[in-house]
Structure formats: C-alpha cells, structure tokens
C-alpha positions as CSV (number, residue, x, y, z in Angstrom):
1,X,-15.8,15.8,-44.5
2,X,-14.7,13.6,-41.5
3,X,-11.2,12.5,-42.6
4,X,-8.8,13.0,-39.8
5,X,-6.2,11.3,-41.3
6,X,-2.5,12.7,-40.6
7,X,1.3,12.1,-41.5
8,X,4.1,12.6,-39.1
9,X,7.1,14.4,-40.6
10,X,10.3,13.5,-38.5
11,X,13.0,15.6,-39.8
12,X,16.9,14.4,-39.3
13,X,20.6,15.1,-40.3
14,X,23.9,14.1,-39.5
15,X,24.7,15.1,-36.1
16,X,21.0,13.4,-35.4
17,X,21.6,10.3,-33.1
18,X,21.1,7.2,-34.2
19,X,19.6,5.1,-31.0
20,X,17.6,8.4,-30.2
21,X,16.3,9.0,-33.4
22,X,15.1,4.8,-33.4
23,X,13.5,5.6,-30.3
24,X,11.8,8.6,-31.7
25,X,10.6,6.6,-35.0
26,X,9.7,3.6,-32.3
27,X,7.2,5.9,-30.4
28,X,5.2,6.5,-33.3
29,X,5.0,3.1,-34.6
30,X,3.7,2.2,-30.5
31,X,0.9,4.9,-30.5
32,X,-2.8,3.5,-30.5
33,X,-3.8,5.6,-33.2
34,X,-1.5,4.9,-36.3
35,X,-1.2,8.2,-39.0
36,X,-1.6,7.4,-42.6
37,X,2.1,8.3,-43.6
38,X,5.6,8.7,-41.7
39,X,7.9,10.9,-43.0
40,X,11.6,10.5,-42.5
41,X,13.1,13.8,-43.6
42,X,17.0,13.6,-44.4
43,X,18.3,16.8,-44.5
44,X,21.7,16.5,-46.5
45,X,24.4,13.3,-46.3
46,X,24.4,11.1,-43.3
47,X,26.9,8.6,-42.4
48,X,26.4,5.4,-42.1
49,X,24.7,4.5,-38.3
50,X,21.7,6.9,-39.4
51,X,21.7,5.4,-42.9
52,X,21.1,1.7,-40.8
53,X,18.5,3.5,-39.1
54,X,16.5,4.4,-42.2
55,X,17.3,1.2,-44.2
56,X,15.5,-0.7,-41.1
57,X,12.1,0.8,-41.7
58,X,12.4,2.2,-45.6
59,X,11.0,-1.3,-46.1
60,X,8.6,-1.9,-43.0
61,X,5.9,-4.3,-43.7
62,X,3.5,-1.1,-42.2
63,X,4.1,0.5,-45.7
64,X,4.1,3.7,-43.5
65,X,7.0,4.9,-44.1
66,X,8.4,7.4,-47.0
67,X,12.4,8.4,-47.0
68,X,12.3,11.9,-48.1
69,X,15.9,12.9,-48.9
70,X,17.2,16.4,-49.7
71,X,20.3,18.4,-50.1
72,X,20.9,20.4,-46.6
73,X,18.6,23.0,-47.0
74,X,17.6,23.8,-42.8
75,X,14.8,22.4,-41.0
76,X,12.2,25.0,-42.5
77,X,12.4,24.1,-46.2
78,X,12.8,20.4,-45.2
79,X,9.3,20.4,-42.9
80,X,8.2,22.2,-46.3
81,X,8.8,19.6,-48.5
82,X,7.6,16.8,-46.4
83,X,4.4,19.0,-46.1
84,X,4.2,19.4,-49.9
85,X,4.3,16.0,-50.1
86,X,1.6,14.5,-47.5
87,X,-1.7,13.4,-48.9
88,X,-3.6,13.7,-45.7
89,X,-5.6,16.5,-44.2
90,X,-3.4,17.0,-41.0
91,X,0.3,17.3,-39.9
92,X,2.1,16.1,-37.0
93,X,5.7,17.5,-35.9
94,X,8.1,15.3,-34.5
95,X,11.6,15.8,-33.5
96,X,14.7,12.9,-34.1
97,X,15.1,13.0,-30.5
98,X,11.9,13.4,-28.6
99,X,9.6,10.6,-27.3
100,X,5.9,11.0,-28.1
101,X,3.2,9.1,-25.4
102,X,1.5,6.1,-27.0
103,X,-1.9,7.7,-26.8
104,X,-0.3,11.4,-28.3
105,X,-2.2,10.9,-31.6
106,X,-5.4,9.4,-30.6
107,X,-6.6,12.2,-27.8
108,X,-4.8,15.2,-30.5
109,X,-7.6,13.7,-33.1
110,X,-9.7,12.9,-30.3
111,X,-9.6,16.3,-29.7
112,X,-9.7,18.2,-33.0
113,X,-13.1,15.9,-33.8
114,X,-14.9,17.6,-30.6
115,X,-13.3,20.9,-31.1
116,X,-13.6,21.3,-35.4
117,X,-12.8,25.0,-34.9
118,X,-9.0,24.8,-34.2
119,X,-6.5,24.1,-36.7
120,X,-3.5,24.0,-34.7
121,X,-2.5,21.9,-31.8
122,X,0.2,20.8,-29.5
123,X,0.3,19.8,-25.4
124,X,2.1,19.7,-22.6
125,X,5.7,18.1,-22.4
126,X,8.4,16.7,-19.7
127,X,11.5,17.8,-20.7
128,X,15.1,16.0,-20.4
129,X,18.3,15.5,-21.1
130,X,20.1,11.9,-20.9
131,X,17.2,9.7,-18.5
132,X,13.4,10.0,-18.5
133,X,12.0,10.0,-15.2
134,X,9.4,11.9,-14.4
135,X,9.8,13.1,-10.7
136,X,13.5,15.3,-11.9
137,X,12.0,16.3,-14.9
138,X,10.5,20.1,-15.6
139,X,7.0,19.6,-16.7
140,X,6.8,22.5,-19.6
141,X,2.8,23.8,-19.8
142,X,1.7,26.0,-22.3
143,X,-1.8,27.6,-22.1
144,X,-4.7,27.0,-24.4
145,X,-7.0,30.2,-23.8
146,X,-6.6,32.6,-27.3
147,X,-5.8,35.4,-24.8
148,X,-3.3,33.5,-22.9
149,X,-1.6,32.6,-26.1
150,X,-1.5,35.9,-28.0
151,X,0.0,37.5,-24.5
152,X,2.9,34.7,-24.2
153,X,4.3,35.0,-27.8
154,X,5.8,38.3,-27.2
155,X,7.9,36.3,-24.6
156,X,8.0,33.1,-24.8
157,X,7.0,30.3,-27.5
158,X,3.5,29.5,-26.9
159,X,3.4,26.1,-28.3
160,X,6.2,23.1,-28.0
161,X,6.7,22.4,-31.8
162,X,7.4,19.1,-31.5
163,X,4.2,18.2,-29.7
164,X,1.6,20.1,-32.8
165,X,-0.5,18.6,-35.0
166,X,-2.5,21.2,-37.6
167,X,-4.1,21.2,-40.3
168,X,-2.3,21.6,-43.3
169,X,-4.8,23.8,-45.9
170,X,-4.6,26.4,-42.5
171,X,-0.7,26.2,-43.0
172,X,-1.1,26.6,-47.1
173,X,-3.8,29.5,-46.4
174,X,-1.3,31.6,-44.1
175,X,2.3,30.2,-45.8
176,X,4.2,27.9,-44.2
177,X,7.9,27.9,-42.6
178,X,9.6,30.7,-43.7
179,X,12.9,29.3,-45.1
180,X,14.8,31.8,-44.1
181,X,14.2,31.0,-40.4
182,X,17.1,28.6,-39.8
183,X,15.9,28.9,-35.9
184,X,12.6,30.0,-34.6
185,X,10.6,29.3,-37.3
186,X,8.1,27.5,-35.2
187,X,7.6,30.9,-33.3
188,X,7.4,33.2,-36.9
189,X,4.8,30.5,-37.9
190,X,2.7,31.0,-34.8
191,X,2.9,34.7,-34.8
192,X,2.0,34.6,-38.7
193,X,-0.9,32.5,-37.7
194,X,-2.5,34.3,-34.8
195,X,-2.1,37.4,-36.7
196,X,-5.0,35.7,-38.9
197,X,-6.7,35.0,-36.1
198,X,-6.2,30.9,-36.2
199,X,-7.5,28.9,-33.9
200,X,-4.8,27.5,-31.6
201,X,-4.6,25.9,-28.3
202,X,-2.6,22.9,-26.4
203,X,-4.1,20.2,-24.4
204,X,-3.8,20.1,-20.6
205,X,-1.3,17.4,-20.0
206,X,1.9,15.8,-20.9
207,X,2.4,14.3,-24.1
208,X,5.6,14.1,-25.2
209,X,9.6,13.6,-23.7
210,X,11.3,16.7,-24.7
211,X,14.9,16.2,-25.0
212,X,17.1,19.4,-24.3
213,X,20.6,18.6,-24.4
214,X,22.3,21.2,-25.7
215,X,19.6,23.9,-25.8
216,X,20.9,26.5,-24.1
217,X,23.8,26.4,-26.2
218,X,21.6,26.7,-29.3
219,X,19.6,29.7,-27.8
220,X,22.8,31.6,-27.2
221,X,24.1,32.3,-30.6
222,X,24.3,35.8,-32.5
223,X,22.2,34.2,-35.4
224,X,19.8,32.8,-33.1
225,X,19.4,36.0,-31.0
226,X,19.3,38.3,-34.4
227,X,16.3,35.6,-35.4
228,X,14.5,35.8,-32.2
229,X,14.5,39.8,-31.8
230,X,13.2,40.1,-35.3
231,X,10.3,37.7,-34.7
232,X,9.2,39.2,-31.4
233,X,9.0,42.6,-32.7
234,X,7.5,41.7,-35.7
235,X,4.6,41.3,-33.3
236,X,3.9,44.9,-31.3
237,X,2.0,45.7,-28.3
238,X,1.4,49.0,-26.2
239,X,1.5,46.6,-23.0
240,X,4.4,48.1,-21.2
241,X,4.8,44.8,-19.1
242,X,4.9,42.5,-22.2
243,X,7.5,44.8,-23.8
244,X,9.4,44.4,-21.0
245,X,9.1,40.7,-21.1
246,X,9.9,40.7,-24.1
247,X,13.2,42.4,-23.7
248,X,13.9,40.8,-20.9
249,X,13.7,37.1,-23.1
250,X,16.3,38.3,-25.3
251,X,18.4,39.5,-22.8
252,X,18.6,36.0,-21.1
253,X,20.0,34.4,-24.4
254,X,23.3,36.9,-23.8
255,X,23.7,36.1,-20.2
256,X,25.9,33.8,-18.7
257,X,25.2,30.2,-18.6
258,X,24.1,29.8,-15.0
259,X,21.8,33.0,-15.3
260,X,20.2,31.0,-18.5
261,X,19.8,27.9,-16.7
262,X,18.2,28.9,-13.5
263,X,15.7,31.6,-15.6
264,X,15.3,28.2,-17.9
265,X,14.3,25.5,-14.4
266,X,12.4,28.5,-12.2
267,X,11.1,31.7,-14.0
268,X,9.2,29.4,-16.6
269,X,5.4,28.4,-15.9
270,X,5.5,31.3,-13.5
C-alpha cells in the first residue's frame, strides 16, 4: 500500500491569536507538498477576530479545509477527535502559532517512503518569541538514534510535538492522547509508544518556527509540575545519572525565573 496521504490537525481556542494563528494556517497552505485534509480544531467559544479567521478559509476554493468545533474539552481530547475524524493514513501536528518550512511535508513523506519502518516523526525547530530571525534564535535538536531517544525522555521531551507526523493505525494500536493530560501529553504519548517499541526518530534539520512566548510561565505551574513528575516516573531506569536528570528537570520548573531561563538558552543540546 503506497498511500502517504496525511491531514494536518491545527488545534485553537480563545486566547489563540488571530494574525499568528493566519500565519500558522498560511504555512501550510505554502508547503510544496499539500496534505489531503486541514483540520481547524476549535476548542470551546471564540470571539469574534478568530471566528474571521476561520470564516476566511471554511470556504477555500482548496476544499482542504474542515472546521472541527467542540465544547472546551483540552488539547488531548480535541487532537483526538480531529484524529477520529481523518480519513488518511498519516497525521501531522501543528500548533496555532508556529510556522512550518515550505518543504516540512514533502521531505517528512520523503522520508517515511525511504524509511517504511518508523511510524512517528518530527525535526529540528528554531524557536522564538515576537521576530523570526535566525541568527538570535536557539536552534532546538532532538536526536533520532532509538538509544538516544529512549535515554532523553527521562529528562527532556524527545520530540517537538508540533514538528510530528505519524501514522495514525500506530497511534490507534498503542491509544492515543490521554485526555486526562491537560499538559504533557505529547511526552505520555511518547513514553506509551517507545514502551512498545515504536519506531521513532526526527530528521536532522530545522523545520519549523517554534513560538515560546510564555513557556516558561506554562512549565511552572503546580498542575503542570504534578503532570510532568507522574509521566517521568512512569518510565524507570536503574541509570543513576538519568534519575538524576530526571530530578533535576523537575526541579528547574520550581526555580526562579532567571534559573529557568538560562537552564532553558544553555544547558539544552548539551
């Protein structure tokens, strides 16, 4: 079966920004390779500059694009739904405020062609806050060995969520975002996955513009915190120096700000 064809699911909600969720939606209709099916995920009531957003493309001539509209539910049962509802053998995440490169798509199926093996895939991405420009941005690079993968999860998030592309039977076969998982889920996904031995790995190079604002705000919340300690240990090792790490990347999330920032710009890609 050679079908490669895949639907991007771009989940949004209220506080979603309206001029970077157009640019999101605009760097998927520029890639060279088009996907079968864009979602548009609303989770819960908008107002009324998002809702000018959707009403622009609802009724694109492409016919790409379906309006998937829920009650606010989280981003876990929303990527669920949209995922429920693709007809196409892969998936590609994609956040309301991150930039995808216009080749993204075509080298990810480029890629998953050569390589028929893995089933879940993500890349490289430049991550900013307000301006994209490459020289003062930190280049975020995750690895794509299996050994190099399974080590990082028990300290940092292996794969940049917004950057994957996997196939969506693998998801069905292990379960897919655990609803309960308001943050995180991407990481309890992973974990669940290379616990059954998936096949996962990024590409080499820079896909994607991360955008950050606000992240290490995010990361520094009890619930977040409570999520993130009862993923990592869900995952054990007898490695004395990866349980260390891993204590160590919970203990950031409590420190003070400037301590989270500079472990954030210089102990990452280390």
């Amino acid at each position: 079966m050679n079908d490669f064809s895949f639907t991007v699911g771009i989940p949004f909600y209220q506080k979603s920004d309206p001029l970077h969720f157009e640019e999101a939606i605009d760097s998927i209709m520029n890639q060279t390779l088009m996907p079968s099916e864009i979602h548009l995920i609303q989770d819960g009531a908008i107002g009324k500059n998002l809702q000018k957003v959707v009403n622009k493309y609802e009724n694109h001539p492409s016919k790409l694009f379906k309006i998937i509209k829920l009650n606010k539910m989280g981003l876990p049962y929303a990527l669920n739904k949209s995922i429920e509802y693709s007809s196409t053998k892969f998936y590609a995440r994609m956040d309301a405020d991150d930039i995808s490169f216009s080749k993204r798509f075509e080298k990810q199926i480029n890629y998953l062609k050569i390589h028929k093996n893995v089933k879940i895939l993500g890349s490289w991405a430049y991550e900013f806050e307000n301006d994209i420009n490459e020289k003062d941005m930190f280049l975020n690079k995750t690895p794509n060995s299996k050994n190099s993968i399974k080590r990082l999860i028990h300290y940092r998030n292996p794969l940049i969520h917004s950057t994957v592309i996997f196939k969506i039977q693998t998801l069905r076969k292990i379960g897919l975002y655990n609803e309960s998982m308001l943050t995180d889920q991407d990481l309890e996904l992973w974990n669940r996955a290379i616990k059954k031995n998936i096949n996962i790995t990024n590409l080499q190079e820079p896909l994607l513009y991360l955008r950050t604002l606000d992240r290490i705000h995010r990361r520094s919340k009890w619930s977040a915190i409570k999520r993130q300690i009862i993923i990592r240990y869900s995952y054990n090792t007898s490695s004395l120096s990866l349980n260390f790490l891993k204590l160590a990347s919970i203990l950031i999330r409590i420190m003070p700000v400037s301590i989270r920032k500079w472990s954030y710009t210089y102990l990452r890609n280390k």
